[in-house]
C-alpha positions in Angstrom: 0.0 0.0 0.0 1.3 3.6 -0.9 1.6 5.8 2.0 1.5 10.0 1.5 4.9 11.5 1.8 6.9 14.5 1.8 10.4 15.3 1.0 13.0 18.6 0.1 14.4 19.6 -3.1 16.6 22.3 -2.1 14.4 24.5 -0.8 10.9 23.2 -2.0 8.9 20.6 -0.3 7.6 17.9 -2.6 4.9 15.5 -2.3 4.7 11.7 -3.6 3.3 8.4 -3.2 5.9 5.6 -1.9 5.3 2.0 -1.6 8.2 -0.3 0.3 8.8 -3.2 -1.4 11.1 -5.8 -0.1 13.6 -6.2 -3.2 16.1 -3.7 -1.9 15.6 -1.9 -5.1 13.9 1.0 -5.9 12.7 3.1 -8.7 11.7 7.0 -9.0 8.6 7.4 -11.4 8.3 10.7 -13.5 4.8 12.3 -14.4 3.6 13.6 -17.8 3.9 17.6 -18.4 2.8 19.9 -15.6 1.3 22.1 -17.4 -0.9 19.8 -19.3 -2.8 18.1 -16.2 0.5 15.8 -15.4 0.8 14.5 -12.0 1.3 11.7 -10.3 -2.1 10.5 -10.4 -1.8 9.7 -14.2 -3.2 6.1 -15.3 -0.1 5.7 -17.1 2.2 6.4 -14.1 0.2 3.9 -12.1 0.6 1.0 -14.2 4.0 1.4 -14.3 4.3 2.1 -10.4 2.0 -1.4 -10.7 4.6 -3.4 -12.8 7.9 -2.5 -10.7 5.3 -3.2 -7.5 5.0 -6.9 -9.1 8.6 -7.3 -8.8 9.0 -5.8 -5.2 10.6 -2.6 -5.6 10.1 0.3 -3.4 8.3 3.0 -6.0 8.2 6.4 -5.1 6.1 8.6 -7.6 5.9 12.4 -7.0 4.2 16.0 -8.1 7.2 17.7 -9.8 7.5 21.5 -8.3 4.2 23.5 -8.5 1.6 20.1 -9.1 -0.9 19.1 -6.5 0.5 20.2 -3.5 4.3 20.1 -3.8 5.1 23.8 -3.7 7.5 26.1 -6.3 6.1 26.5 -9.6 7.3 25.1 -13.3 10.6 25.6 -14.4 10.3 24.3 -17.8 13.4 21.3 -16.9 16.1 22.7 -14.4 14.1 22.9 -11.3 12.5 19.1 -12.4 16.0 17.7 -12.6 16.3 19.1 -9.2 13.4 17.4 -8.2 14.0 14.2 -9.6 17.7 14.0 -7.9 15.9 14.7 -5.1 13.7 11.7 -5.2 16.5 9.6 -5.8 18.0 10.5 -2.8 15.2 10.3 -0.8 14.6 7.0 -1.8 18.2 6.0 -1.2 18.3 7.4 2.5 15.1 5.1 2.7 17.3 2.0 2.3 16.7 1.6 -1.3 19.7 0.4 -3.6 20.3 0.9 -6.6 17.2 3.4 -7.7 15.9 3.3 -11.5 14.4 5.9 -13.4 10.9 5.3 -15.2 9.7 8.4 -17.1 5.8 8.6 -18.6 6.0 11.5 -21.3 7.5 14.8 -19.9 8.8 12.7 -17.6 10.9 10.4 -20.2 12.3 13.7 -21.3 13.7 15.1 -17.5 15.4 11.6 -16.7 16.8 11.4 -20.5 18.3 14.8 -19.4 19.4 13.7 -16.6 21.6 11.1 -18.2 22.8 7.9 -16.3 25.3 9.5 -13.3 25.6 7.4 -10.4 23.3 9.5 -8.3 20.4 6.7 -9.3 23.1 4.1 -10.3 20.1 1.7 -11.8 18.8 1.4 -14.8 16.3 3.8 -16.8 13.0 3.2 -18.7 11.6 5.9 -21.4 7.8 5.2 -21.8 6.7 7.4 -24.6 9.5 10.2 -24.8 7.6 12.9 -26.5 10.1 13.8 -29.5 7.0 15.1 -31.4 6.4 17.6 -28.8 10.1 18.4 -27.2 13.3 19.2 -29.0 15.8 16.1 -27.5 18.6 17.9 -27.9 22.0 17.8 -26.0 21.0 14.1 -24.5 24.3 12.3 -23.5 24.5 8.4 -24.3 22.5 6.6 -22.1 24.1 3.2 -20.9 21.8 2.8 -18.3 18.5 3.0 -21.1 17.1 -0.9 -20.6 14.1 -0.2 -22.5 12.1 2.4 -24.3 7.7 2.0 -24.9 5.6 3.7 -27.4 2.2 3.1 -29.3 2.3 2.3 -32.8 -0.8 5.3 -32.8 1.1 7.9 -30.3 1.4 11.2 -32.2 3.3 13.1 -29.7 6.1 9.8 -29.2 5.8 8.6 -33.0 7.8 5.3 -33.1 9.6 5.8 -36.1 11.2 8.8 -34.8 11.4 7.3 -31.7 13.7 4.5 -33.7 16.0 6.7 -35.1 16.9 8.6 -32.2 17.6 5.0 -29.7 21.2 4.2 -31.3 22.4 7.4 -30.0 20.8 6.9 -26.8 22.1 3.0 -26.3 21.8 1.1 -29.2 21.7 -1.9 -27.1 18.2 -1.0 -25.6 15.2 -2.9 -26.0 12.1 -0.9 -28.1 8.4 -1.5 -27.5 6.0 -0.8 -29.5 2.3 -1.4 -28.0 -0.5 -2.1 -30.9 -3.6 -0.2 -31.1 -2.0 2.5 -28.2 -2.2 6.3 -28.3 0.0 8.6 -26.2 -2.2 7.9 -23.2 -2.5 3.7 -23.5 -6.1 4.3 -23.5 -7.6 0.5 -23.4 -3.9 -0.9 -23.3 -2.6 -0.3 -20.0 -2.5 -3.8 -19.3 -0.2 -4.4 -22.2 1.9 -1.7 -20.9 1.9 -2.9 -17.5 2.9 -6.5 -19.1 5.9 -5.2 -21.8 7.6 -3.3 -18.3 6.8 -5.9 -16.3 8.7 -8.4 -18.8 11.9 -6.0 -19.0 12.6 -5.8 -15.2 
């Protein structure tokens, strides 16, 4: 069960959803764009809070800075890496070791910029990085990619796009892409659910 909590980054108190699994693992879990209705609520970041809950890591799922009640305001990517560090840590002073990164959307593209540094030292998963929407520009190799998802009907992450930008993010990572899914998985959130289950 996912218990309420609060935690710092820098300055700014955060809110977010964390459920202890017994793994010793644990993964952060980024929300769709703030300023489009994203929060940590989304259908899409509960499924995938749902599939690393199968496997018994500790999730922790948060409001970025200015959603829900988390306080601060939008900071159009700085002030989200910020927060996302943040969450890492917080997870990691909670016992949790290594942390992955999972990013829905807006939240694909802070972790992406992020990059794989040994503040989460885990692996990373991209569902539905919207390259139709945000310029992914300046993204570093990512070793730590395991596996990017998109719908074969997803405007804003198109998957042939999507395909030609993975061998300079980690040519090595696994693609997904979901049949009959749009950029919000309507009617195939199960599938989703399954294809992250299966890569964990």
């Amino acid at each position: 069960m996912e218990e309420l909590v609060q935690f710092n980054s820098g300055d700014i108190q955060l809110e977010g959803l964390l459920y202890q699994g017994i793994s010793g693992k644990g993964v952060v879990i980024t929300h769709p764009h703030p300023l489009y209705g994203g929060d940590m609520y989304n259908p899409v970041v509960e499924y995938m809070a749902r599939a690393y809950k199968s496997k018994d890591y500790t999730t922790l799922r948060f409001n970025f800075r200015g959603v829900g009640n988390s306080r601060g305001s939008y900071d159009d990517g700085p002030g989200e890496k910020q927060d996302v560090l943040s969450a890492v840590s917080y997870l990691k002073e909670y016992g949790s070791d290594p942390v992955d990164l999972a990013g829905y959307s807006f939240g694909a593209w802070i972790i992406a910029l992020l990059g794989c540094s040994d503040i989460s030292n885990g692996n990373m998963l991209m569902v539905s990085p919207p390259v139709a929407f945000i310029k992914f520009k300046n993204i570093n190799p990512l070793p730590c990619l395991k596996l990017v998802v998109t719908g074969d009907r997803d405007e804003i992450a198109p998957a042939g796009l999507i395909q030609t930008m993975i061998p300079s993010w980690n040519p090595e990572s696994q693609f997904e892409k979901i049949e009959f899914a749009d950029h919000f998985y309507s009617g195939a959130l199960a599938k989703l659910e399954t294809a992250i289950s299966r890569a964990i």
